[in-house]
C-alpha positions in Angstrom: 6.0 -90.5 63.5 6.7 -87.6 61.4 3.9 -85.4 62.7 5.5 -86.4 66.5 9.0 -85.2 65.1 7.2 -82.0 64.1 6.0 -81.4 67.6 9.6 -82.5 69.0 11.3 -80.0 66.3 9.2 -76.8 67.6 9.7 -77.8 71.5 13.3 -77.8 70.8 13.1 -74.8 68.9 11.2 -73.3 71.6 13.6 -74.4 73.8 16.3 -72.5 71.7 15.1 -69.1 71.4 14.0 -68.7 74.8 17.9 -69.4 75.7 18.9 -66.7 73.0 16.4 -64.3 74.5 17.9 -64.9 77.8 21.2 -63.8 76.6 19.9 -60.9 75.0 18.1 -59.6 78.2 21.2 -60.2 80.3 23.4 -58.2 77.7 20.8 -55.5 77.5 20.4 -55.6 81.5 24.5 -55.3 81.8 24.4 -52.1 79.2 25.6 -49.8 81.9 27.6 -52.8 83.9 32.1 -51.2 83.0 33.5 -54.5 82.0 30.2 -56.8 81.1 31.2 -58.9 78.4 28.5 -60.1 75.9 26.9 -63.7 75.7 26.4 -65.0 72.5 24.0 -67.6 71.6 24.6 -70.0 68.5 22.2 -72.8 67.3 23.0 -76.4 66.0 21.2 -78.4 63.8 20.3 -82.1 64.8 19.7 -84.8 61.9 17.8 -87.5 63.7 16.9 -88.9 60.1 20.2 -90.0 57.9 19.7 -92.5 55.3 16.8 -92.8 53.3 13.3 -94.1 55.1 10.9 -92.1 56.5 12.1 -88.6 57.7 11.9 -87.3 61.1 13.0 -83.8 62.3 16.0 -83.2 64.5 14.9 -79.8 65.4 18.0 -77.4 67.3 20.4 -77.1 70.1 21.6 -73.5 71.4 25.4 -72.8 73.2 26.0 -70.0 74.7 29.2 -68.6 75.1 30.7 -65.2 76.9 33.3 -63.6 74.3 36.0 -62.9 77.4 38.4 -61.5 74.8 35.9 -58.7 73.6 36.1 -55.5 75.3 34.6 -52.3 75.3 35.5 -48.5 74.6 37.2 -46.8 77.9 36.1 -44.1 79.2 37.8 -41.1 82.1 37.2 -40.7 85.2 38.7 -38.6 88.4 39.4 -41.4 90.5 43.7 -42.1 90.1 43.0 -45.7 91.0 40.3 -46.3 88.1 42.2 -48.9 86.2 41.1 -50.3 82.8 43.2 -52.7 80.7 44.0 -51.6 76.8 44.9 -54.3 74.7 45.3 -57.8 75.4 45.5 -59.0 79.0 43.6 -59.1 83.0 43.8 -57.5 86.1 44.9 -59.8 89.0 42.0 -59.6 91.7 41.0 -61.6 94.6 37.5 -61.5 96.9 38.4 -59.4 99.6 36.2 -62.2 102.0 38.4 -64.6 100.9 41.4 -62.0 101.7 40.0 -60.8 104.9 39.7 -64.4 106.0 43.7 -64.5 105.8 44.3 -68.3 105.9 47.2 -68.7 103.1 46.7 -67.6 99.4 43.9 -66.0 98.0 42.6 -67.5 95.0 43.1 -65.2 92.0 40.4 -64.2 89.8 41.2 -62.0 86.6 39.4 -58.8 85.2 39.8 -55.8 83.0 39.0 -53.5 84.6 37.4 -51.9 88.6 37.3 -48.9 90.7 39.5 -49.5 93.4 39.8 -47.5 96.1 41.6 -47.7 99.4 39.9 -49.2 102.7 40.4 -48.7 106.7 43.1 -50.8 106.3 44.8 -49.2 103.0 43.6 -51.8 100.7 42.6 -51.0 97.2 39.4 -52.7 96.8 36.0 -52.4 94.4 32.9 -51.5 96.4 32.0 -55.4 95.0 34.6 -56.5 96.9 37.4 -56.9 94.8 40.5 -56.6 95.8 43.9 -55.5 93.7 46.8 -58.1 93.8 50.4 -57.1 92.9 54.3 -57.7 94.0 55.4 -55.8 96.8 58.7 -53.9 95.8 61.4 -53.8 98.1 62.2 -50.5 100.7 64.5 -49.3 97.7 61.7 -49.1 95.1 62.6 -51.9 93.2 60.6 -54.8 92.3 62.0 -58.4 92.9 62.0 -61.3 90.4 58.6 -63.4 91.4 57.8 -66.8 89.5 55.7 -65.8 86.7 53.5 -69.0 86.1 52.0 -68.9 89.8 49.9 -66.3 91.7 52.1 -67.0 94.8 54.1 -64.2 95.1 51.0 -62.1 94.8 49.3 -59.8 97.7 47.0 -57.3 98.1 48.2 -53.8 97.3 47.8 -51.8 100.1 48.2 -47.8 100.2 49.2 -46.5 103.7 48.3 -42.9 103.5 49.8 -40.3 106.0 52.4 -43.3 106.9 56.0 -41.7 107.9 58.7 -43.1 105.6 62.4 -42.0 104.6 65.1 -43.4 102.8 69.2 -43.3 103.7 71.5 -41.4 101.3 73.9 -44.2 100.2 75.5 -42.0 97.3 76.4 -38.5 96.6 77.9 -37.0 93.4 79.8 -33.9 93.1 80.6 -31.9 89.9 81.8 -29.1 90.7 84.8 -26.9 89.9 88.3 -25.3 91.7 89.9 -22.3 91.1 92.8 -22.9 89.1 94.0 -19.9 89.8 94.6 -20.7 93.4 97.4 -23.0 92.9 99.8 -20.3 91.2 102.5 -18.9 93.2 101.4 -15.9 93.8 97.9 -17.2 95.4 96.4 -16.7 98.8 95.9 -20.8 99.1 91.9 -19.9 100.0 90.7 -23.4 101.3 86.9 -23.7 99.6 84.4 -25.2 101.4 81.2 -26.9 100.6 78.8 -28.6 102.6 76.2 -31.4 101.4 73.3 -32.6 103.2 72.3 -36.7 103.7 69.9 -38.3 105.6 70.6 -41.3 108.0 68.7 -44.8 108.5 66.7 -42.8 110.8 65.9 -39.8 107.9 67.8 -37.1 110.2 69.6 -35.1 108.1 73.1 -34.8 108.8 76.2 -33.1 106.3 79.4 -34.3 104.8 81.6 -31.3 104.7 84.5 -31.3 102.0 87.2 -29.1 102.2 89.5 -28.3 99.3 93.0 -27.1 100.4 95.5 -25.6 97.5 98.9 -26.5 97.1 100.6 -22.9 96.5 104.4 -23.7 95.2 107.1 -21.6 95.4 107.2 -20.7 91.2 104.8 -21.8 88.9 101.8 -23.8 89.0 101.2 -26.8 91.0 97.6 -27.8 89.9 97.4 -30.0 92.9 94.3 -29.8 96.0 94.2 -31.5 99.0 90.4 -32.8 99.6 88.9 -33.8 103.0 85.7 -34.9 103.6 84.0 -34.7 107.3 80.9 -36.0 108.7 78.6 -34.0 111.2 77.0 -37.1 112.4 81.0 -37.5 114.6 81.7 -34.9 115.5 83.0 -33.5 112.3 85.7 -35.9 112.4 87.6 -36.9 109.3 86.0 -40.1 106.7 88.4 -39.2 104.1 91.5 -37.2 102.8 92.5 -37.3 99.2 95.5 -36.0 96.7 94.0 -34.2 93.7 96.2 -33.8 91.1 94.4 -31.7 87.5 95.8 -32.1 84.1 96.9 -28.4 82.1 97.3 -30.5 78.5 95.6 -28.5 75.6 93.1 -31.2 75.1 92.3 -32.2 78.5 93.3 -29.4 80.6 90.8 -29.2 83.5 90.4 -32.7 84.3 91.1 -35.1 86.8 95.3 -36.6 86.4 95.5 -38.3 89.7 93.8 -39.1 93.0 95.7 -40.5 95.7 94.2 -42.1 98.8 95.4 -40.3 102.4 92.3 -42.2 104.0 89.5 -43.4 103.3 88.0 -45.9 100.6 90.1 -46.1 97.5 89.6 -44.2 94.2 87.9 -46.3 91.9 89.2 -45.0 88.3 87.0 -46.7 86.5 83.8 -45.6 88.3 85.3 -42.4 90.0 84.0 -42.7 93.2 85.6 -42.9 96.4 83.8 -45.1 99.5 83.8 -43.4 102.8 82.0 -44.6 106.3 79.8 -42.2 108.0 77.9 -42.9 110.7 75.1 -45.0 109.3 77.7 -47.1 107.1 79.5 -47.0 103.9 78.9 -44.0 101.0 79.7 -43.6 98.4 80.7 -40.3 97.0 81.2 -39.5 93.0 83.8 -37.1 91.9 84.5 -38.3 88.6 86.7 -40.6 86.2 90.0 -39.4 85.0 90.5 -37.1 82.3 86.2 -36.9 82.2 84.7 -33.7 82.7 81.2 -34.4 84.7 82.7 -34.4 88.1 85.3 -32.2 89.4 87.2 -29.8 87.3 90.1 -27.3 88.0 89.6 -24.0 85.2 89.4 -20.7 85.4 88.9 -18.7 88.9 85.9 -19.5 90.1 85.1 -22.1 93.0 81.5 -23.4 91.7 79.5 -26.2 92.6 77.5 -27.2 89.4 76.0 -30.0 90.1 75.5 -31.9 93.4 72.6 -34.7 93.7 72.1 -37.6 96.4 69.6 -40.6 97.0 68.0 -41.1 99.4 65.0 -39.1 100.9 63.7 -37.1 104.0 60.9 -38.7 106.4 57.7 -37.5 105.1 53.9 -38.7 104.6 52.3 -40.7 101.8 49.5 -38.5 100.6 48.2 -40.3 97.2 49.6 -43.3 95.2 48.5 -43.8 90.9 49.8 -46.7 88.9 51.6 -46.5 85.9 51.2 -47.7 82.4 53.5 -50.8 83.4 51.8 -51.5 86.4 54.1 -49.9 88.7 52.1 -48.3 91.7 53.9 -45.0 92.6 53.4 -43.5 96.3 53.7 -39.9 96.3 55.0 -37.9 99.4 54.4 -34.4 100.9 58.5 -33.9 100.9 58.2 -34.2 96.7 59.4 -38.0 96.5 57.8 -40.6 94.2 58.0 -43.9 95.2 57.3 -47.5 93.1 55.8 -49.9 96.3 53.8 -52.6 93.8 53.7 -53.7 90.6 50.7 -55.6 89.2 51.3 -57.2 86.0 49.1 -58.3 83.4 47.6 -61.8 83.0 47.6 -63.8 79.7 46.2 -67.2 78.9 46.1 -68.8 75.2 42.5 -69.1 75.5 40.4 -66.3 76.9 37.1 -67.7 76.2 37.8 -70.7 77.8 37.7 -69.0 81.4 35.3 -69.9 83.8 32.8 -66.8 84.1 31.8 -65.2 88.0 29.9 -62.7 89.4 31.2 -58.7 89.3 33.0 -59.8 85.8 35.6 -61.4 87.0 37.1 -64.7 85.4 38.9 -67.9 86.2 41.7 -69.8 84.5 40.6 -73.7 83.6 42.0 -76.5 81.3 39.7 -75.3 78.7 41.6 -71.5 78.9 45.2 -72.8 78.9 47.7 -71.8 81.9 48.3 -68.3 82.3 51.6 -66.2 82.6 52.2 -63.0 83.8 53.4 -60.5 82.0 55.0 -57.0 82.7 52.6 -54.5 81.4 53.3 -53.7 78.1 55.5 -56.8 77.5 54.8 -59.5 75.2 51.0 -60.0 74.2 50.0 -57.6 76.9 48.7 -54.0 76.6 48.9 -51.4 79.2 47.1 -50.3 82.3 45.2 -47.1 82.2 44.8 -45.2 85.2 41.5 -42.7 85.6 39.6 -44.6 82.8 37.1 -47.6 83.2 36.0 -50.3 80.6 32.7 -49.7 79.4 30.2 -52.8 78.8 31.1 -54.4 75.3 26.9 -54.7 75.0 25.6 -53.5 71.3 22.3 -52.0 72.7 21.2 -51.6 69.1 22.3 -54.8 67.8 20.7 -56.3 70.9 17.6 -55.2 70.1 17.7 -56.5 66.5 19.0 -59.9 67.8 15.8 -59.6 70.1 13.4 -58.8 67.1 14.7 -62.2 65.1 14.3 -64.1 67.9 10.7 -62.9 68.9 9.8 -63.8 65.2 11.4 -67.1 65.2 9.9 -67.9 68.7 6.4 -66.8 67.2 7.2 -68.7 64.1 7.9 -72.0 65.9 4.8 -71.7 68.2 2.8 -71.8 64.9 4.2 -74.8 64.4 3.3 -76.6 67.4 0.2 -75.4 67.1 -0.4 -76.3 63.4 0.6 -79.7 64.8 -1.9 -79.8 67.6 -4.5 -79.3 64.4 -3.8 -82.1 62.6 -3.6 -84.2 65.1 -6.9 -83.1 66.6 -8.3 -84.0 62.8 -6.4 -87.6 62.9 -8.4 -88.1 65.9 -11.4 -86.8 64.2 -11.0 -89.3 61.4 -12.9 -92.0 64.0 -16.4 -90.4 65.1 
């Protein structure tokens, strides 16, 4: 019985190296592979033998197990939509045949990193066939809340290059600043002009021209401005008058008093803006808060616009996109606009090495993993994404090979054994001639 157990012992053994040495040669096969992650075999005794009596070997059992959570170095590349995760967390993916097939969700497989690149259809995908999953943002560049325990809200990211796109100016701020001398007496009562540019729900630019109109008294000072505002888009007809009344205190001479309404939206005070309608609906126009000194000013005798911004953008192409270190995917157009259109967050799950393991190193939650979350990029456990890098392959070449040399030796080692066995049994059976 104990000679059998000896010839049971060195199958199993066998048996186990010839799993480790499997391991190895896949690791060293997936040296080169950006994103392998390295098996590892570990062995487990078996006691067949407990309590006194005869002894009989057990022999070993091998597990294997991929270490998900290990990654490799990173390393650069040119491609803008070469994404690699640092830190803690996956990439959201799905297999673009499962995509193509359109026929309700795809099913969501994580990874840490993949070259995507953009399709015939604009879709970032691997040239494995992996395709990038993220929330669509809405026209204004902002990003909607989606349920964060679920891949529902998630889709493929797709980059329309050379697509024509605008967006409507729906504020406008003014700092600028008015002649104080031209409400003295003795001024001329110059009206001052400016004209500012929008763009409409159809990205044509039209203009808002404000007129600033002096009241000249008859002694003294009157520090007061009549202010119109006119829109190209009608004619030139009138959106909005307005009283503008400046203080001349020592501490606050300059600024905004008073703004009474003729037409038009009321002043806000505590915003400073006014609300007029032009063609394409309401806008909302900035001057400043009272007594504040960012919007419009009376000093001096100088009529001088400072400052004037807008939203809002002309129609123009998409001619590249890059994502962020959040996971914001930023569409960049010929007219100089950025724009955020995705976000793709970053996946977390309490166990990593639970996953179940694919093809093209890409993983699957399971009871075993725990349930996943996603996370903003950078947010909680999460790291960030890298753009223009890759993961390399966390393979050890060298301590591959070493693993490889122990487990030739032990392999040789437990052949002897069988064969040693085979011996004396061939003498047991020689005992009878």
């Amino acid at each position: 019985m104990t000679i059998s157990s000896s010839l049971n012992a060195g199958v199993a053994a066998l048996s186990a190296n010839a799993t480790r040495l499997a391991a190895i040669s896949d690791n060293i096969a997936n040296s080169a592979t950006y994103g392998y992650k390295r098996v590892e075999t570990d062995f487990q005794s078996l006691v067949i033998s407990r309590n006194g009596g005869s002894y009989s070997a057990g022999g070993v059992r091998s597990t294997t197990q991929r270490l998900i959570d290990e990654g490799g170095s990173l390393v650069t590349t040119s491609n803008p939509t070469d994404l690699a995760v640092r830190g803690r967390g996956f990439l959201p993916v799905a297999a673009a045949s499962r995509v193509e097939v359109g026929n309700g969700g795809s099913q969501m497989l994580l990874t840490t990193t993949g070259s995507f690149r953009t399709d015939a259809d604009g879709i970032l995908k691997t040239d494995s066939g992996l395709v990038l999953l993220g929330w669509p943002a809405n026209p204004d560049g902002t990003v909607p809340e989606f349920p964060r325990d679920t891949s529902d809200g998630l889709e493929p990211v797709q980059i329309n290059v050379n697509q024509l796109t605008g967006e409507p100016t729906t504020s406008i701020r003014l700092g600028l600043n008015l002649p104080a001398t031209e409400t003295a007496a003795t001024a001329a009562g110059n009206t001052q002009q400016l004209s500012v540019e929008y763009f409409d729900n159809l990205g044509k630019s039209e203009n808002i021209m404000v007129d600033f109109a002096p009241t000249v008294p008859a002694t003294g000072t009157s520090n007061q401005w009549t202010m119109v505002f006119r829109d190209s888009a009608q004619g030139n007809a009138i959106i909005g008058e307005y009283t503008l009344e400046f203080d001349d205190a020592r501490a606050s001479g300059g600024t905004l008093l008073n703004v009474g309404t003729v037409s038009g939206g009321t002043y806000d005070a505590g915003a400073g803006t006014v609300i007029v309608n032009v063609a394409g609906g309401p806008m909302e126009i900035d001057i400043g808060r009272l007594g504040g000194k960012d919007g419009l000013t009376q000093l001096s005798d100088s009529f001088a616009p400072l400052s004037i911004s807008k939203d809002g953008s002309p129609v123009g192409n998409m001619t590249s996109a890059q994502v962020d270190e959040n996971g914001f995917v930023h569409a960049s157009f010929d007219t100089g606009i950025t724009q955020i259109i995705y976000q793709v967050p970053l996946v977390d799950l309490p166990n990593p090495n639970g996953m179940v393991s694919f093809d093209k190193q890409t993983f699957m939650p399971s009871p075993d993993s725990g349930s996943f979350f996603l996370w903003d990029a950078g947010d909680g456990p999460t790291g960030d994404v890298v753009s223009f890098a890759r993961e390399e392959s966390a393979t050890d070449v060298a301590g591959e090979l070493t693993d490889m040399i122990q487990t030739q030796r032990a392999y040789s080692s437990n052949a002897k054994v069988i064969q040693t066995v085979d011996e004396m049994l061939q003498e047991t059976t020689n005992i009878k001639r």
